[in-house]
N, C-alpha and C positions, 0 to 999 in steps of 0.2 A: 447673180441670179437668185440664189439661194435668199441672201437677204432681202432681195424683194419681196419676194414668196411670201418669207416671216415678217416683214411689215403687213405685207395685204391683211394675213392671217391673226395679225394682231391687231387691227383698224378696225377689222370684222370684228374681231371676237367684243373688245369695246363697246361698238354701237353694241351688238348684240346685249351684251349687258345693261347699256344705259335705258335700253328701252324696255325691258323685262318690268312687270309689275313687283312692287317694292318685297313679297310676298315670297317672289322667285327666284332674289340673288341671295338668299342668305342659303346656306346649308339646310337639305331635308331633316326635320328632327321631327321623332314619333312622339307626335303631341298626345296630354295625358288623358282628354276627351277620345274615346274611342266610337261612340254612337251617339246617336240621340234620335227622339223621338217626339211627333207633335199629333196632339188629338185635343182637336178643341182649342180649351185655355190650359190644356195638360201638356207640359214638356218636362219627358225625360230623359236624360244625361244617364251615360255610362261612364266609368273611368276607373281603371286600374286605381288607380291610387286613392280610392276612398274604398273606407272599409266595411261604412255601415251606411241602408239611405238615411239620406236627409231631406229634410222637406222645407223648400220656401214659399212665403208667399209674397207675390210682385204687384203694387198696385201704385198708379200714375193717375197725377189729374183728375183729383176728386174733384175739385174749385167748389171750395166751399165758401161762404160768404156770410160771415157771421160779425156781428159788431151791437157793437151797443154806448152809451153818450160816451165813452171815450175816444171815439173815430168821430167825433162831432169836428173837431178842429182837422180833419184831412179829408171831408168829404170833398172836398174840390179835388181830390186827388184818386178817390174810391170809387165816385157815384157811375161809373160805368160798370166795373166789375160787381161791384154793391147787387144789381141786377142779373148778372150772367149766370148762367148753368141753375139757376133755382128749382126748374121742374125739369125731368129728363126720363127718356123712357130702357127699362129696363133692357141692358144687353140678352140678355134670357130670353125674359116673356112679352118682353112690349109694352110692358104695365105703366103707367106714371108712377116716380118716385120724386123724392127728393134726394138732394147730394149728402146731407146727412145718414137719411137713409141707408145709400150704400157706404157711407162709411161704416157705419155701426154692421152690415149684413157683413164687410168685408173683415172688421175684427170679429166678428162672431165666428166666422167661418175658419180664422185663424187660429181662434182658441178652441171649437170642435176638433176640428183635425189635428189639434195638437203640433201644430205647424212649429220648426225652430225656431224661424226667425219671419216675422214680417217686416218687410224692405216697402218705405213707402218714399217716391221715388220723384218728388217736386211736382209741383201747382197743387197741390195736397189745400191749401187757401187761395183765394182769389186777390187777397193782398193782405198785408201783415198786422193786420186787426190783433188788438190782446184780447179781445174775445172768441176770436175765433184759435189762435193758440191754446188759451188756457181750455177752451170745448175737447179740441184733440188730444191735451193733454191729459185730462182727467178721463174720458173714454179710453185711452191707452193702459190707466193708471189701473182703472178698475176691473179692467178685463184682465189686466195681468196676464199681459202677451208679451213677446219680449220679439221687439221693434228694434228700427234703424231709420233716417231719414235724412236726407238733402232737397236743398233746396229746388225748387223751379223758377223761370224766369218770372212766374207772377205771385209765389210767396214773398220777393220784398219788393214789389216792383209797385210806385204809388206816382200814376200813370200824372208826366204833368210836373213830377218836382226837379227840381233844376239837379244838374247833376250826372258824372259818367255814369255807366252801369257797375262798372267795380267798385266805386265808391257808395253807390247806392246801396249793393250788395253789403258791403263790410256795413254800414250801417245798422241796416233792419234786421240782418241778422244776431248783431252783437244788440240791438235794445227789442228786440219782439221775438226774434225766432230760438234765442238759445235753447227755451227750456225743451224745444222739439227735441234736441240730440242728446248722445249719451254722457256722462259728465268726462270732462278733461279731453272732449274729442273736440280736434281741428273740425271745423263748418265745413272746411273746402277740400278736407281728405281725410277717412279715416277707415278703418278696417275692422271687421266682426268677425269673428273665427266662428265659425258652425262645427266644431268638432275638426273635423279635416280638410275642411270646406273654407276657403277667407273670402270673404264678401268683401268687395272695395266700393265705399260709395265715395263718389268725387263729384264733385258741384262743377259745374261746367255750362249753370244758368243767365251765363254772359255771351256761351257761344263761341267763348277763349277759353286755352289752355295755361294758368297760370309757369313759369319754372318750376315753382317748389310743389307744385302739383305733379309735374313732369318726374323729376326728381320721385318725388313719392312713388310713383309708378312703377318707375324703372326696382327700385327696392326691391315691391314686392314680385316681381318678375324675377327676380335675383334668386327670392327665400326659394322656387320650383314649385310651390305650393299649389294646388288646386286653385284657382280664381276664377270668383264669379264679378265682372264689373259691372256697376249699377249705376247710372248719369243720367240726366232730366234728357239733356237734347241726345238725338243721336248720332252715330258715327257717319261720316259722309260715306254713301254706299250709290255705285251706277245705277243710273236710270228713275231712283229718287228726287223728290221734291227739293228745294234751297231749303227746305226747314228740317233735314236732314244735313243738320250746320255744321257739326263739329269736322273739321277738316274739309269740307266743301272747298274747293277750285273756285265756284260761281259764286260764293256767300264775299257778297259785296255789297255797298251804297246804292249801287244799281240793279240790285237784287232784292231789296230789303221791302218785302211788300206792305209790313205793320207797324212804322216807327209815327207816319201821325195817329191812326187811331190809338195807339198805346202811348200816346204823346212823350217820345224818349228820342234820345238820340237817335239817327241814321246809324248801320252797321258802317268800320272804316273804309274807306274807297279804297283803299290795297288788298282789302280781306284779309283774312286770318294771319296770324303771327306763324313765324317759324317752328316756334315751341308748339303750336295746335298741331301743324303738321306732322312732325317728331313724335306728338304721344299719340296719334290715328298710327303712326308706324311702329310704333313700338307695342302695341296693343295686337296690332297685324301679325308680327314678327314672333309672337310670345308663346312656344307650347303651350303653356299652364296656363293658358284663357281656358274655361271651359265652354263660356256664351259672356254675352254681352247685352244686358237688360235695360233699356229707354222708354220713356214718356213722348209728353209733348206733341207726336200727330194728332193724338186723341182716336186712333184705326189700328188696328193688331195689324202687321207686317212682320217678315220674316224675310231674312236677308244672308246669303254665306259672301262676307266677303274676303275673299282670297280662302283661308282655311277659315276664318273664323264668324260663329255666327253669332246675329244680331236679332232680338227680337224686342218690338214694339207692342207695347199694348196698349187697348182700347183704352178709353174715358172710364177711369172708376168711379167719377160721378154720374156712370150709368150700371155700378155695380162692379163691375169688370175688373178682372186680375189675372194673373197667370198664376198658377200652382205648378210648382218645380219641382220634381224631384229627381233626387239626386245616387244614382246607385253604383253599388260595386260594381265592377263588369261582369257581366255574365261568363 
């Protein structure tokens, strides 16, 4: 009878566990985020473990669209985007601007407030024009801000050319996008120390989690460090759009609402790989996430999933950023 008893109680206990969100079977650990706060585009973080603030600035989806006769030979590939986001009206005041515009108002705004670091965070181009790189680079150069950046799924994306998305990607990045990043840094993973602060930007403008991205991850989850993670798409979070992809359940062929107007492949009919799923969980799992910062809706949302939060910002080609800052604990 006995042995019954402790079967049942171990049958139970099982399911019990298999159905617990992935968040709730690991052991309670006092993660090193202790508050935070949102006003506005103002989000502040507290955390034992920083010793001084810091200040970031987070800006997504400029889609700038800048070219000149050397995009002459890929306009059957550009003439869509070539037109998109040109005139937009200010997040603020309502005003017309252009996406230029807020680029330049959003590095000004960086170098008044003496900001650490500016994290700009994919679709930052409308496609991988070398005129529109070498614009953002020299406004970077001259303001002398000190930047970071990854890709979005429409800086190499040249709507129409044959080819997967990862190979597309490896491409435009290694002949048009390099000189966006910082030198001798991986495209697809690399890491900014703000003092006590590690910034991770990971490219994740396919929608897929590569291994050696996965791998990366897990590292700096390893060093305890303070993490701030930066990615174009964002983290699949309930009650969210399909375009809340990365680790999406529903992000499928069946799902995929943009692949002929962005004339590109269909997303795979099985959806996401193992390894996407794995680094949504390990990101979940991670004390020393502090947040987790995305693009790509073009809407500021704000998400806790499981402990960890998630925040979206608006179209910076209507101005728009989040200003971070980051402090000691009170």
């Amino acid at each position: 009878m006995k042995k019954i008893c402790f079967l049942v109680l171990l049958a139970t206990s099982l399911f019990t566990f298999a159905n617990k969100p992935v968040y709730d079977i690991y052991p309670k650990q006092e993660p090193i985020r202790r508050s935070i706060s949102v006003d506005g585009n103002r989000i502040s973080i507290y955390s034992k473990n920083v010793q001084q603030l810091r200040h970031i600035v987070f800006a997504a989806d400029t889609h700038l669209a800048i070219s000149d006769e050397r995009e002459n030979d890929f306009k059957q590939y550009s003439a869509r985007m070539a037109d998109a986001y040109r005139i937009t009206k200010h997040f603020r005041t309502g005003k017309e601007m252009t996406t230029r515009q807020a680029f330049l108002e959003t590095i000004n705004h960086s170098k008044k407030s003496n900001a650490d670091l500016l994290v700009l965070c994919g679709d930052i181009i409308n496609f991988p024009s070398e005129a529109a790189v070498e614009w953002c680079r020299q406004k970077l150069d001259s303001a002398q801000v000190n930047y970071s950046y990854t890709a979005g799924n429409h800086d190499w994306h040249y709507e129409g050319m044959s080819g997967s998305s990862i190979d597309l990607r490896d491409k435009w990045i290694s002949e048009r996008l390099m000189p966006l990043y910082p030198k001798s840094a991986d495209p697809l993973m690399y890491y900014i120390d703000v003092k006590d602060v590690r910034v991770l930007m990971i490219d994740n403008s396919v929608y897929e989690i590569l291994p050696r991205q996965l791998a990366f991850l897990q590292e700096q989850i390893k060093t305890g460090k303070p993490l701030l993670i930066c990615m174009h798409i964002p983290l699949y979070a309930e009650g969210r759009s399909v375009g809340y992809g990365c680790g999406n359940p529903n992000w499928n062929a069946n799902t995929d609402p943009g692949y002929k107007t962005e004339r590109r492949l269909p997303w795979p009919e099985k959806g996401h790989s193992k390894t996407t799923y794995k680094f949504r969980e390990e990101i979940l799992n991670a004390k020393n996430v502090l947040a987790v910062f995305c693009g790509h809706i073009h809407a500021e949302t704000v998400d806790m999933i499981g402990n960890t939060p998630q925040f979206v910002t608006q179209m910076n080609g209507t101005g728009a950023y989040y200003d971070i800052y980051i402090y000691p604990e009170m």
